[in-house]
N, C-alpha and C positions, 0 to 999 in steps of 0.2 A: 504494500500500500504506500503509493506517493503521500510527502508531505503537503499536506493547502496551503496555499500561498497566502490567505488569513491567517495561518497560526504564526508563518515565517516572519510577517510584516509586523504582527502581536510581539512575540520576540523580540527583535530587531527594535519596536519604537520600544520598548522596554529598555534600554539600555542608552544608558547617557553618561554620554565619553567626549572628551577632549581631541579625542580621533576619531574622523570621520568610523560608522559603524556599517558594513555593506551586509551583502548576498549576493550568490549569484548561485543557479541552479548548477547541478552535478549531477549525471546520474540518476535522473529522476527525485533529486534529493536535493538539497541545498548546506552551503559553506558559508559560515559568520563569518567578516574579515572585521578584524582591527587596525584600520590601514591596510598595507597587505598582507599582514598577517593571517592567517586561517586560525583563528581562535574557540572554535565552535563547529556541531558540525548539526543540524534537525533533520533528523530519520525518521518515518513514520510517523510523523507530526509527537517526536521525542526529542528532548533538546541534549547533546551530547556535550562537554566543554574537553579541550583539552588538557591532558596530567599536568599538574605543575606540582612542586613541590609547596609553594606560598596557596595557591588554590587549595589543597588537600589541607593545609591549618587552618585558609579561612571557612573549609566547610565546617571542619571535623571529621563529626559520622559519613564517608563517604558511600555511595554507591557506585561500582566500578561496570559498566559492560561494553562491548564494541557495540560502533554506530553500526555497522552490517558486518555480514559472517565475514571472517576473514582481518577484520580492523584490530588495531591496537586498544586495547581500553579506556575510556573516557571516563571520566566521572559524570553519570548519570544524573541528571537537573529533575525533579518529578514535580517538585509542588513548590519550592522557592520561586521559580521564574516569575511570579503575580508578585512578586517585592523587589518595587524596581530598584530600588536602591542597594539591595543586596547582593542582584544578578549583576549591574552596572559595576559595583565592588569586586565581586568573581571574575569576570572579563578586563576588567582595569590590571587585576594583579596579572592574570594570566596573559594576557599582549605584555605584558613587563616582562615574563619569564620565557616566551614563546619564543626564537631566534629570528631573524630577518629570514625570509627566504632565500636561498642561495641562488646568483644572476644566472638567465640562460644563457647558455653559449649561442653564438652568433656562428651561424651557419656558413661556412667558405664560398 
């Protein structure tokens, strides 16, 4: 089951950063960016965040599972995402801890 583009946009204005906050569909899925960082990932209209170590303190009790078979584990978002101020927190530390993406090469 595709995520709805209502829940993405829900999401997405939920979160209030200093860095512009995108999306862009994947996959029949979609990809949170924090600038160009990929910070996020909503699957199945489930909101996925990537591992950080400052994210897992500022949850606590985490919930760990891959956005789809085959992925890395995420820490699983279920019911905080309605506190904008919390999720905006979670995403703020996580683009802190996330790496730049590394440049593509330029083709010969």
């Amino acid at each position: 089951m595709a995520s709805e583009l209502s829940f993405v946009e829900f999401i997405v204005d939920q979160i209030d950063s200093v860095t512009p906050i995108t999306f862009r569909k994947m996959f029949g899925e979609y990809a949170v960016y924090s600038g160009n960082k990929v910070v996020a990932l909503i699957c199945d209209n489930r909101l996925f965040v990537k591992q950080t170590g400052g994210g897992r303190a500022f949850i606590g009790k985490v919930t760990e599972a891959p956005a789809y078979q085959g992925a890395k584990p995420s820490f699983l978002i279920e019911d905080k995402f309605e506190d904008r101020e919390w999720l905006s927190e979670l995403i703020r530390i996580t683009a802190d801890e996330v790496p730049e993406p590394k440049p593509k090469k330029k083709k010969k």
